[in-house]
C-alpha positions as CSV (number, residue, x, y, z in Angstrom):
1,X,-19.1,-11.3,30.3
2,X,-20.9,-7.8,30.4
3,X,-23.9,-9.1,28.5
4,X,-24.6,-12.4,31.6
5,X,-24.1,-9.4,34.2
6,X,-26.6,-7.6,32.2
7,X,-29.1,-10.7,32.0
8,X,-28.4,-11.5,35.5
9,X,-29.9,-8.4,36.7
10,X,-32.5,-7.9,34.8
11,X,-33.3,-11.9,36.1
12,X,-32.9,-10.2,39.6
13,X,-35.3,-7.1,38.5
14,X,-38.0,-9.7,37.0
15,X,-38.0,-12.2,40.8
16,X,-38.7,-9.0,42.5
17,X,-41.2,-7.7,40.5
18,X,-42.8,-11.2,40.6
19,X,-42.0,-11.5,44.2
20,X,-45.0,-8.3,45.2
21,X,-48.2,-9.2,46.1
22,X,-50.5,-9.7,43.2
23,X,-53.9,-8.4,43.5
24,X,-56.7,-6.9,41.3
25,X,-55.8,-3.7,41.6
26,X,-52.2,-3.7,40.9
27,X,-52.2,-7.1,38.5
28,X,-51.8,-5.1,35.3
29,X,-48.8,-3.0,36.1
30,X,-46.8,-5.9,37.2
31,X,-48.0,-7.7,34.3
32,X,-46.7,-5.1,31.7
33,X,-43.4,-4.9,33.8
34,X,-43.0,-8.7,33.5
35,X,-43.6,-8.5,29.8
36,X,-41.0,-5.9,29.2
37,X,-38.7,-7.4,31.2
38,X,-39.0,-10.7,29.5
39,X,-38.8,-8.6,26.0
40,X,-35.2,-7.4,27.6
41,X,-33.9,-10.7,28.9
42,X,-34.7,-11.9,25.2
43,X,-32.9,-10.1,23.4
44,X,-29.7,-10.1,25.5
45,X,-30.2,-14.1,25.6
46,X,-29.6,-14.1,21.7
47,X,-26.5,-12.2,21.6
48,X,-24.6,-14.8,25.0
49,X,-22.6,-17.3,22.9
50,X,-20.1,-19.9,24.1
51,X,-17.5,-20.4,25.0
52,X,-18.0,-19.2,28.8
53,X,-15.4,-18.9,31.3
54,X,-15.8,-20.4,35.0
55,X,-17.4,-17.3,36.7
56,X,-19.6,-16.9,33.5
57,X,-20.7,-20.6,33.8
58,X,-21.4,-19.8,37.6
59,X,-23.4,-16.7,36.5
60,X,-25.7,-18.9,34.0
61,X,-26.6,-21.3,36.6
62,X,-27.6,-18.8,38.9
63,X,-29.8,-17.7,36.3
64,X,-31.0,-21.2,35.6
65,X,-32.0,-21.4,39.8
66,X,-33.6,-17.9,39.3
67,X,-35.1,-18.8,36.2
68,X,-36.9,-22.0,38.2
69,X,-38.0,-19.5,40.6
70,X,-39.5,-17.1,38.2
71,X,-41.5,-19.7,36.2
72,X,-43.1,-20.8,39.7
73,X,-44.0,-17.1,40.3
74,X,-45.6,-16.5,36.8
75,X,-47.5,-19.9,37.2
76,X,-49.0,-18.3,40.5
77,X,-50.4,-15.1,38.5
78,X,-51.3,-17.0,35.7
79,X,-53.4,-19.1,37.9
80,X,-54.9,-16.1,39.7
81,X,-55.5,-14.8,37.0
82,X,-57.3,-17.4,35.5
83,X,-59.8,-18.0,38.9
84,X,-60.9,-14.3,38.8
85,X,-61.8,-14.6,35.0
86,X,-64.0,-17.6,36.0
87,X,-65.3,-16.1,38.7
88,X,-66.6,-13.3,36.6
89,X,-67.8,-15.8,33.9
90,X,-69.7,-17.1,36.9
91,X,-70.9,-14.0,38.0
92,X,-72.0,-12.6,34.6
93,X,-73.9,-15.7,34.2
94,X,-75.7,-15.0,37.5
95,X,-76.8,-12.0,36.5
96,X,-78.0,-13.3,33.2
97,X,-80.3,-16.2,35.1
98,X,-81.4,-13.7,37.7
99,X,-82.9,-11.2,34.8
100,X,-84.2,-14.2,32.8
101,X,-84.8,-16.9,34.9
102,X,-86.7,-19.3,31.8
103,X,-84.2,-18.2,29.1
104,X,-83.0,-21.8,29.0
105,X,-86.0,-23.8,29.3
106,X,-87.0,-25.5,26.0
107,X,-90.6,-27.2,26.5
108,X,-93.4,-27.7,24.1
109,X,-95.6,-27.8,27.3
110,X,-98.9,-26.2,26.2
111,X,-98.3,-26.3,22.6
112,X,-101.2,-27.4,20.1
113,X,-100.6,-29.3,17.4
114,X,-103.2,-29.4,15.1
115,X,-102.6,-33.2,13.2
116,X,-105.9,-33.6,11.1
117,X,-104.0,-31.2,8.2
């Protein structure tokens, strides 16, 4: 039973780390502490085994509820994340349209070509 305690807490650690507000600044540190964390709940997952008791079984569904939880979290960075990396795609591109403006334009307009060869 040690080892559900163990993974319930470190299920508790991981909602509260996902719980903070996520912004540019501090996305990376709680991006490395959810990947530890995760690395820790993983390998304490392996070693649980059945057969459970009744306050072990209780313990695991809690864990399932908080599990729900966290994957709804993690989806919410992930998404963040993903909207600032367009927006600097977006923003890079800007800047590369703004320097060269007729980098893209492909026109033959003005062009001789000579056909009496």
């Amino acid at each position: 039973m040690g080892r559900l305690n163990v993974l319930y807490d470190i299920t508790i650690e991981l909602k509260k780390v996902l719980d903070q507000s996520v912004n540019p600044k501090n996305r990376e540190a709680i991006i490395n502490a959810v990947d530890t964390l995760i690395e820790q709940r993983g390998g304490i997952m392996k070693d649980v085994a059945p057969p459970f008791t009744e306050k072990e079984k209780l313990i695991g569904q809690n864990i399932i509820a908080l599990n729900e939880q966290i994957k709804g979290e993690m989806k919410h960075v992930f998404e963040g994340l993903k909207r600032d990396m367009r927006q600097v795609n977006k923003q890079k591109e800007s800047n590369r349209s703004y320097i060269n403006p007729y980098r893209n334009m492909e026109s033959t307009d003005g062009m001789y070509l000579d056909s009496k060869q």
